[in-house]
Structure formats: C-alpha cells, structure tokens
Backbone as ProteinMPNN parsed JSONL, in Angstrom:
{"seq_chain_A": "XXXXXXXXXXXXXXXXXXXXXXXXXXXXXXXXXXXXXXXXXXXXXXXXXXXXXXXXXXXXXXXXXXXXXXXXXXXXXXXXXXXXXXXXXXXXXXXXXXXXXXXXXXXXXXXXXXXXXXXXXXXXXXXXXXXXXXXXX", "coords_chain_A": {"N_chain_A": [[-151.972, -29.647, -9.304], [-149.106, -30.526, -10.732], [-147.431, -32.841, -13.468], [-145.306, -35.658, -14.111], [-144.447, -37.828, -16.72], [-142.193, -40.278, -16.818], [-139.592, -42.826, -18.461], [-137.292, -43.399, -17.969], [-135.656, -46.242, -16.217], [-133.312, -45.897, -14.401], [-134.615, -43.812, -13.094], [-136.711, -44.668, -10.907], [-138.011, -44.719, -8.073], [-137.084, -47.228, -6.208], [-137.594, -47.628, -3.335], [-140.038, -46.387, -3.162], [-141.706, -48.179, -4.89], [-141.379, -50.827, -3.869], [-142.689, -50.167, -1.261], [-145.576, -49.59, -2.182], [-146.099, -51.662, -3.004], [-145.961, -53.858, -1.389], [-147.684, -53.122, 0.57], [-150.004, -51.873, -0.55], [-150.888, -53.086, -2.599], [-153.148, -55.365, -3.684], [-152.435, -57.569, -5.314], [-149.759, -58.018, -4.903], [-148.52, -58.407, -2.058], [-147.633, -60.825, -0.915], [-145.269, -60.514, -1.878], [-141.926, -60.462, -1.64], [-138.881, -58.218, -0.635], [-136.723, -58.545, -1.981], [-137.953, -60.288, -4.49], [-139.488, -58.058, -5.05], [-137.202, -56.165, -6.561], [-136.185, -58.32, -8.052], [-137.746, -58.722, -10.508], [-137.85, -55.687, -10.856], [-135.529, -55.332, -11.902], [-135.439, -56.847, -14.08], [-137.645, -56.575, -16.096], [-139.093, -55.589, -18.905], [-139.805, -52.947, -19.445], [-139.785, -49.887, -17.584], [-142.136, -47.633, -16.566], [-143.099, -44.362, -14.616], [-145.09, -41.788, -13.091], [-144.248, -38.784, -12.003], [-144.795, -36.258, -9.64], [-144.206, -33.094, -10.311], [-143.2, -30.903, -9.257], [-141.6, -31.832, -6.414], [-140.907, -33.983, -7.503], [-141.553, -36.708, -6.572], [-142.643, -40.169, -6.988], [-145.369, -40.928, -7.772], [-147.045, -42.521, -9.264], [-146.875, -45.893, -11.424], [-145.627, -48.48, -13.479], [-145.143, -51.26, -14.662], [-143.408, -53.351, -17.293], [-143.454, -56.728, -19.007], [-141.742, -58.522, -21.904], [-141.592, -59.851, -24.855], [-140.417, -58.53, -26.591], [-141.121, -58.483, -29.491], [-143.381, -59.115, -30.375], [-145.043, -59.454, -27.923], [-146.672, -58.055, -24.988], [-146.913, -57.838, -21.998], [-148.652, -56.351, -18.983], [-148.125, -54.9, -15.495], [-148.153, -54.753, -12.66], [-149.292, -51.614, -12.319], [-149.667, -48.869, -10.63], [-151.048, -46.13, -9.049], [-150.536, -43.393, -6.354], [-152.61, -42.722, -3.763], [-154.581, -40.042, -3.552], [-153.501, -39.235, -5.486], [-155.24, -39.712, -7.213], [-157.579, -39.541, -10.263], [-156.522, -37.632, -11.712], [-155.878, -38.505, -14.102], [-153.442, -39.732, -14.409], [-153.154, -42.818, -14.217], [-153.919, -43.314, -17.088], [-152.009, -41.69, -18.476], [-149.565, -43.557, -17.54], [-150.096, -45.826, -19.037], [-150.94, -45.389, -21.517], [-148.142, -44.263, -21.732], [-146.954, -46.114, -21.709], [-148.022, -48.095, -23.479], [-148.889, -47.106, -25.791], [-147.193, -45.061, -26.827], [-144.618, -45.923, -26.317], [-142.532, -48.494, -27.39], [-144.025, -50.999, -28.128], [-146.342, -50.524, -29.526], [-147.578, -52.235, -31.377], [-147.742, -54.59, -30.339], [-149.241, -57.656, -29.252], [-150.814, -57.692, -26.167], [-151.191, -58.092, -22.797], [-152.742, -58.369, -19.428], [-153.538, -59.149, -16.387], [-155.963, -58.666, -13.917], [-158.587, -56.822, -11.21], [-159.368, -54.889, -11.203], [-160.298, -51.557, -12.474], [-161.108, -51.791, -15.099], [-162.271, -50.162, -16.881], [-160.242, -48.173, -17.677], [-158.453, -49.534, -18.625], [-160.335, -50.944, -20.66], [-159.995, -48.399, -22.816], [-157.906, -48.564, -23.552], [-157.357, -51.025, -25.506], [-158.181, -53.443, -24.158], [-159.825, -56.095, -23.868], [-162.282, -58.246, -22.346], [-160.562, -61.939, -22.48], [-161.243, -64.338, -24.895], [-162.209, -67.208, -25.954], [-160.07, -68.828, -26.944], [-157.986, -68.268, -24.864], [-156.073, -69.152, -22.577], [-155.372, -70.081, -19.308], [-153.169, -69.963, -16.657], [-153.849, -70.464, -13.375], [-151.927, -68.609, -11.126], [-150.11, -70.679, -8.69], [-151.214, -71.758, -5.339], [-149.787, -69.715, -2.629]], "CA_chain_A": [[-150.653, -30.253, -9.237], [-148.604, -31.25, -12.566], [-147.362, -34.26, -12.919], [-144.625, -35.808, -15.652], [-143.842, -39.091, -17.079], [-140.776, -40.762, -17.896], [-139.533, -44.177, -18.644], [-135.989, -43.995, -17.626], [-135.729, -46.432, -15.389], [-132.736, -45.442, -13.256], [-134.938, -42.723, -12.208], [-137.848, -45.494, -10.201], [-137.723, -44.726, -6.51], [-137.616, -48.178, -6.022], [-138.309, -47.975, -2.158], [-141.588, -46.038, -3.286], [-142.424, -49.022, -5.045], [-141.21, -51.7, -3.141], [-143.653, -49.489, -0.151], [-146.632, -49.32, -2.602], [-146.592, -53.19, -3.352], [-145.656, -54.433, 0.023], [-148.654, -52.596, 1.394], [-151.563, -51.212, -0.967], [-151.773, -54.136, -3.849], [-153.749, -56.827, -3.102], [-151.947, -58.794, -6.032], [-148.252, -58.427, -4.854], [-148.546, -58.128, -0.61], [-147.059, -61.298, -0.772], [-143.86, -60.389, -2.509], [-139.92, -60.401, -0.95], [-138.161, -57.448, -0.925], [-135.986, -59.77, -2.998], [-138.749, -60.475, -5.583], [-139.598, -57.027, -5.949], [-136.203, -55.594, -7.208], [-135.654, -58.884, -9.255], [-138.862, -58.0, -11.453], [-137.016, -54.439, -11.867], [-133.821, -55.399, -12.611], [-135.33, -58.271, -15.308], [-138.579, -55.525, -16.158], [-138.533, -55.219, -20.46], [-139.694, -51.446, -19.747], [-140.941, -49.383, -16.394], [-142.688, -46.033, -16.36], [-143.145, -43.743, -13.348], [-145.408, -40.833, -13.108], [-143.711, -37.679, -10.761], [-145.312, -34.509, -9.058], [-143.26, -31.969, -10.657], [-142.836, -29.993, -8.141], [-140.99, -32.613, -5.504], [-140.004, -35.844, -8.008], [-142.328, -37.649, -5.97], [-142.995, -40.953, -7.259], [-146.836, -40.996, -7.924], [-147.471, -43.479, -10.303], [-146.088, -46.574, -11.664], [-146.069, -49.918, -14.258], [-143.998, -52.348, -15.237], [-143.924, -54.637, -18.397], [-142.051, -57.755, -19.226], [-141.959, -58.581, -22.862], [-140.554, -60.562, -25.899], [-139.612, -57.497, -27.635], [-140.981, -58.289, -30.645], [-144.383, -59.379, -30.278], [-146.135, -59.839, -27.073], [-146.071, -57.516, -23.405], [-147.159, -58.226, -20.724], [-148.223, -55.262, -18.438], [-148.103, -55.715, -14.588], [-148.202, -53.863, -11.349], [-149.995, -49.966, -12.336], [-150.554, -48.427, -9.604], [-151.041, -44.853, -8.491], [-151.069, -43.158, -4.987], [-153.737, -42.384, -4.073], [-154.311, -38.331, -2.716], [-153.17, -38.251, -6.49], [-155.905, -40.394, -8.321], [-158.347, -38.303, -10.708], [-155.79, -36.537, -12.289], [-155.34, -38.558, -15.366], [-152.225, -40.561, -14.199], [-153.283, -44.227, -14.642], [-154.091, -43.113, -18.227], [-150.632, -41.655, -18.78], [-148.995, -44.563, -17.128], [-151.182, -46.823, -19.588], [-150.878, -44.635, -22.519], [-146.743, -44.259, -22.415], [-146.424, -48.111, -21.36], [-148.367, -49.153, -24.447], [-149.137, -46.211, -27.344], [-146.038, -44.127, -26.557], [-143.583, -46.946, -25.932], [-141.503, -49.461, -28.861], [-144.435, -51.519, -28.506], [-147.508, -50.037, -29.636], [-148.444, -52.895, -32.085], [-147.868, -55.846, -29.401], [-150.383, -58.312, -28.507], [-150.666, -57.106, -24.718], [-151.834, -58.969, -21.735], [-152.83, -58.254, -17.725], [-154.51, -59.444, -14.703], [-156.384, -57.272, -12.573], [-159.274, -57.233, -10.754], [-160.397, -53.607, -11.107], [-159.958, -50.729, -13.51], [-161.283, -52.415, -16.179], [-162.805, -49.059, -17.284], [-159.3, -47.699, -18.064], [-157.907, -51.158, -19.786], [-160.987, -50.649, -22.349], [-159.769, -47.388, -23.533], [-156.503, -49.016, -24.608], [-158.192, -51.92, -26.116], [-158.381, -54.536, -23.42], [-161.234, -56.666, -23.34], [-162.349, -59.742, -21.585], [-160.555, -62.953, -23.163], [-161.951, -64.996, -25.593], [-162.035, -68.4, -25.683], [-158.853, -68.646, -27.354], [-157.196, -67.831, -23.937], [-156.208, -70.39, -21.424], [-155.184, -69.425, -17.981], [-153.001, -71.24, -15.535], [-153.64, -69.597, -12.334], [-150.316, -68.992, -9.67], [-149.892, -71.603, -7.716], [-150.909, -71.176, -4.055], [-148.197, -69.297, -1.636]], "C_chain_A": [[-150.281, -30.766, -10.62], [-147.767, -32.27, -11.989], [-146.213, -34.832, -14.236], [-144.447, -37.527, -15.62], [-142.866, -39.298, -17.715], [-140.567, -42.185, -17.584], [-138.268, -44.615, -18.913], [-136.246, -44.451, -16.123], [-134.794, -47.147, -14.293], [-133.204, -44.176, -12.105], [-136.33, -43.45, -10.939], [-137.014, -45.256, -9.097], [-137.956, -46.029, -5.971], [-138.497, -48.596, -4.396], [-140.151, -47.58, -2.022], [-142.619, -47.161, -3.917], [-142.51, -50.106, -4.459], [-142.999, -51.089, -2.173], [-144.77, -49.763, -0.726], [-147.204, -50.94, -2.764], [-146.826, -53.652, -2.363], [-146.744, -54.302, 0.525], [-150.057, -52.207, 0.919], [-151.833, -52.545, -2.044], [-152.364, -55.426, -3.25], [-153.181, -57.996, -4.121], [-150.611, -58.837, -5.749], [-147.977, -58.156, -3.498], [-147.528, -59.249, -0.253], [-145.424, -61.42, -1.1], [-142.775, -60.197, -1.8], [-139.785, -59.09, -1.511], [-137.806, -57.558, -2.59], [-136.735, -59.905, -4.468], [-138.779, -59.169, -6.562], [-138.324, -56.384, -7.337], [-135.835, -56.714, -8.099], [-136.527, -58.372, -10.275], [-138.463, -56.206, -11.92], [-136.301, -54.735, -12.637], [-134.621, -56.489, -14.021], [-137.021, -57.403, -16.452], [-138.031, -55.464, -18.166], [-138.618, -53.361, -20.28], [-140.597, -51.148, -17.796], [-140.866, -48.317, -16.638], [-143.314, -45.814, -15.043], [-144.012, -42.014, -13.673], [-144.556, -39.709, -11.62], [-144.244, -36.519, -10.429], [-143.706, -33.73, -9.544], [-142.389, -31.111, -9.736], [-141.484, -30.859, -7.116], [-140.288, -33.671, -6.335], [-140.755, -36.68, -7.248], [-142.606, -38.782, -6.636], [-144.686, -40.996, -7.08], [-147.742, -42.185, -8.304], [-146.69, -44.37, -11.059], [-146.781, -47.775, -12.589], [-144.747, -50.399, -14.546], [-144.273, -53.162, -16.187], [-143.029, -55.515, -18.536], [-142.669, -58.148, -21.022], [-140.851, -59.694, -23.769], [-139.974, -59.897, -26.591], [-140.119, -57.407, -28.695], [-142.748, -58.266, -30.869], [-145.632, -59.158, -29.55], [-145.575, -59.046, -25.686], [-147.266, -57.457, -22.794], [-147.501, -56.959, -19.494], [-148.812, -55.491, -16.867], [-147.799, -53.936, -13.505], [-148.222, -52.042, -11.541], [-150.272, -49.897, -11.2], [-150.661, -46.837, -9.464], [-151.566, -44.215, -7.684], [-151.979, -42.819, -4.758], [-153.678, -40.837, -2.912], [-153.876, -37.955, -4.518], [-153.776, -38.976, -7.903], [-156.812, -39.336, -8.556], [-157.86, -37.689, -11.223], [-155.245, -37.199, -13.761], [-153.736, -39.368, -15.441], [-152.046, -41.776, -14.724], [-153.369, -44.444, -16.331], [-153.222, -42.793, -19.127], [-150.218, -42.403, -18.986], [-149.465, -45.568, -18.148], [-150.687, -46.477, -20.988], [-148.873, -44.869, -23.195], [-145.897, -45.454, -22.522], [-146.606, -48.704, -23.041], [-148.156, -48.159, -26.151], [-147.91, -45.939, -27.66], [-145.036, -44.805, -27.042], [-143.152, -47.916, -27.315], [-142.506, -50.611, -28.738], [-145.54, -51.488, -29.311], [-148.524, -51.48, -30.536], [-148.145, -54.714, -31.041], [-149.32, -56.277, -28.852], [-150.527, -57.952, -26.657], [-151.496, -57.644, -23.685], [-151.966, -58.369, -20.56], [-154.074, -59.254, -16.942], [-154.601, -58.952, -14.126], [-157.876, -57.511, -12.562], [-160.331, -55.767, -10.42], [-159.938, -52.502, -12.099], [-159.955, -50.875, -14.973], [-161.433, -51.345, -17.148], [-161.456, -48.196, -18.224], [-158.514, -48.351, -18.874], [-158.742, -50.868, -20.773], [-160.707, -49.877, -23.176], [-158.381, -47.681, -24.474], [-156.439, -50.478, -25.187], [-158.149, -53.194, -25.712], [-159.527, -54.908, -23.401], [-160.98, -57.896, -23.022], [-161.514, -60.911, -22.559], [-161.31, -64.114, -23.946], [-161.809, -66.504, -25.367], [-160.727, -69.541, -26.305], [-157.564, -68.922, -26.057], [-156.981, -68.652, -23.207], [-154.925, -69.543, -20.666], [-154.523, -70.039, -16.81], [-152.694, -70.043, -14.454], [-152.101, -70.169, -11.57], [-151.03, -70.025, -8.751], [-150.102, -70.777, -5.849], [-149.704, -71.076, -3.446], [-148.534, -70.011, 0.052]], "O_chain_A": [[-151.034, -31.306, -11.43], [-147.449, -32.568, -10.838], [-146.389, -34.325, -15.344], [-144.344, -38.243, -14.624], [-142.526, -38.827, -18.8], [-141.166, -42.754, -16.672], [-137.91, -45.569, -19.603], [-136.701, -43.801, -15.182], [-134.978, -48.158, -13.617], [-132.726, -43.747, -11.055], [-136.829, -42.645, -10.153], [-135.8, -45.44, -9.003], [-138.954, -46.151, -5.261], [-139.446, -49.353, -4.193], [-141.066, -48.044, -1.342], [-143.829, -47.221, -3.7], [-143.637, -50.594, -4.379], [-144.121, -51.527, -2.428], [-145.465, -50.355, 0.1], [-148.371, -51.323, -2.675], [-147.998, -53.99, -2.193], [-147.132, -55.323, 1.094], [-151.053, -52.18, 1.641], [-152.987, -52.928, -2.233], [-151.902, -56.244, -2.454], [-153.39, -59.183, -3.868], [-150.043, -59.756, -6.339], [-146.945, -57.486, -3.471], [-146.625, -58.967, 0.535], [-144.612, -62.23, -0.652], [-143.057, -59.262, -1.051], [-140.33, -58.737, -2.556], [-138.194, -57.106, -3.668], [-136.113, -59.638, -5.497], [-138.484, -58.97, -7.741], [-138.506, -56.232, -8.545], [-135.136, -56.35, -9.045], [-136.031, -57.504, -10.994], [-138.726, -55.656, -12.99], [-136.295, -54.525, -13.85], [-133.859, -56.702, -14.965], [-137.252, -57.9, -17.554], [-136.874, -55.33, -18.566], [-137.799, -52.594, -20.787], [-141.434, -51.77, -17.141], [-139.799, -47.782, -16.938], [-143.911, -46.681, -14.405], [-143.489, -41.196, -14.431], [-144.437, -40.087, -10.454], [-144.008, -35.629, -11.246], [-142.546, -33.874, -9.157], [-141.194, -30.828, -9.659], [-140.369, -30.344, -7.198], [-139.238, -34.193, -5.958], [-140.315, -37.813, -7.446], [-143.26, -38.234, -7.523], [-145.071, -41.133, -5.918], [-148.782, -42.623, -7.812], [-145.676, -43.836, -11.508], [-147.978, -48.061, -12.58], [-143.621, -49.905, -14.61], [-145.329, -53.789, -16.113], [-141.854, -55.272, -18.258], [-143.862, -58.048, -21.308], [-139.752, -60.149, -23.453], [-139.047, -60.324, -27.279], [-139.856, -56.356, -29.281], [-143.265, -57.367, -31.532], [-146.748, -58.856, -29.971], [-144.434, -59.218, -25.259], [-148.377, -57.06, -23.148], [-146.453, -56.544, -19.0], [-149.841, -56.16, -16.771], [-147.46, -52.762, -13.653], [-147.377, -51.305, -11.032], [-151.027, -50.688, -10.635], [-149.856, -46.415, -10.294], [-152.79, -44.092, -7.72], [-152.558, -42.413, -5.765], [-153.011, -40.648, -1.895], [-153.88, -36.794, -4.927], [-153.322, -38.979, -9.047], [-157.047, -38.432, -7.754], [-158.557, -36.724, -11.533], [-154.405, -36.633, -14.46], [-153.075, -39.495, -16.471], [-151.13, -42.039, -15.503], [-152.988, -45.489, -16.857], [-153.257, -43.215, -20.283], [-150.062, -42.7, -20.17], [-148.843, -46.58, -17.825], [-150.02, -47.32, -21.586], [-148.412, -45.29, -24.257], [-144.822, -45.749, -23.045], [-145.823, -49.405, -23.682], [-147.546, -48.441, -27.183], [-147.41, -46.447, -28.664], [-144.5, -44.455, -28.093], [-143.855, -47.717, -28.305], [-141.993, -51.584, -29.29], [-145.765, -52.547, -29.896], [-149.73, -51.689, -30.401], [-148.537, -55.805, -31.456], [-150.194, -55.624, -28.282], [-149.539, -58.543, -26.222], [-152.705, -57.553, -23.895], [-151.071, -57.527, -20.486], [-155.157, -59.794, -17.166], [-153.664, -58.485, -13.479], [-158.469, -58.134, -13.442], [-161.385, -55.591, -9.809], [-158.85, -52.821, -12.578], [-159.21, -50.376, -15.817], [-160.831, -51.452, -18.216], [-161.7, -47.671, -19.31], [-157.908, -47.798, -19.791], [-158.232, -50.519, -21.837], [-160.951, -50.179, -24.345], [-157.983, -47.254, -25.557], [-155.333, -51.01, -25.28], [-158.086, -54.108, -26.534], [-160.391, -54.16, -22.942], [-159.966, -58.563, -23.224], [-161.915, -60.766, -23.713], [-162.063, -64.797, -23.251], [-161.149, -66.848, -24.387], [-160.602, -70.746, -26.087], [-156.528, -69.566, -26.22], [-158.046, -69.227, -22.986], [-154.025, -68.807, -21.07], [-155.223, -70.619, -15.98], [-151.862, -69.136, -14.471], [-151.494, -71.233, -11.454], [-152.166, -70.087, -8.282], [-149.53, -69.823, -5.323], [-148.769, -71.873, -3.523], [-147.693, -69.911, 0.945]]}, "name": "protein", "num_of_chains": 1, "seq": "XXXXXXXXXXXXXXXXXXXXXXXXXXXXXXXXXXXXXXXXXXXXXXXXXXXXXXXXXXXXXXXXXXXXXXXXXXXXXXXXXXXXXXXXXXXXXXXXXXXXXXXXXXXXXXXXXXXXXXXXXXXXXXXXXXXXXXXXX"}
C-alpha cells in the first residue's frame, strides 16, 4: 500500500481524528468534541498521512508553536492495520525536519514510542526541565 503526506490542513478528515482520539489514545479519551476541533482550528501546523489509493486518513500530528523558537508536538498517531509501514516516521520527519521549524527546541509527552522520538533527537529531559503535570479531570 502507498501512502502520502501532506500538511495542508484543510485537507484533515477531522471526524477521522476526532474518532481516533475519542477512542484509541489513552492521552486524549477524555477530550470534547469541542476541545478537539479547538486544538485544530488554534494547531501552529498539522500533518496527515493518506493511503493513496482511497485518501484515507492513516496517520496524523499536530504541533502548537511560537513560530520562532520552540514546538511543541502532540497527538501522532497512526491506524493501526497500517503500522510498519514507515508512517509514524514520516509524520515525525515532515512535522519536524521537513517543516519551517527544523531548528526549534521541540517538546512531547508520551508514554510509548520512545524508539521513534530518538531518531529525531528526543531524549529523556534533563534536569533543566520542570514539569507541571495536567491537573486532574
């Protein structure tokens, strides 16, 4: 299966993502409709991987940013029936290398896929870093 990326984002199926958060992330289950589409609409950049063939929504990220400095990168995900193929790495790749930020300080939280964060030069925080967890919902 081929697969494309782009990072216009009037082309995000948003109900595919809304669906994917709502239901498969364990960090955004709690989210509103409401929430989701504000975090588009207010989003500094989103990329979407697509099965060629159909336009399918496959794969997805979102970043929020200062523009100049510092981004922020937030809710990757990709379906799964279409992990293994080099997607998350795309998605990762055109968010950060690709993209008007490449030399930004760059931040996340996540709780797995660390393996794929190292390759684009995430590592653990230093002691530098301070952390105010979300507030319980």
């Amino acid at each position: 299966m081929e697969y494309e990326f782009d990072d216009d984002p009037r082309r995000i199926d948003r109900d595919a993502v809304w669906q994917w958060l709502s239901t498969e992330a364990y960090w955004a289950r709690w989210r509103t409709r409401a929430d989701v589409e504000a975090q588009l609409d207010s989003a500094w950049r989103l990329v979407a991987a697509y099965r060629r063939d159909t336009g399918e929504l496959v794969g997805f990220a979102r970043a929020i940013s200062d523009g100049v400095a510092f981004g922020y990168l937030a809710d990757v995900f990709v379906v799964e029936g279409h992990r293994g193929h080099g997607i998350g790495r795309g998605l990762v790749s055109l968010m950060i290398d690709e993209g008007p930020g490449p030399h930004f300080r760059w931040t996340l939280f996540t709780s797995d896929a660390h393996g794929l964060y190292r390759k684009y030069g995430f590592v653990e925080p230093d002691r530098t870093a301070l952390v105010r967890p979300a507030a319980s919902v």
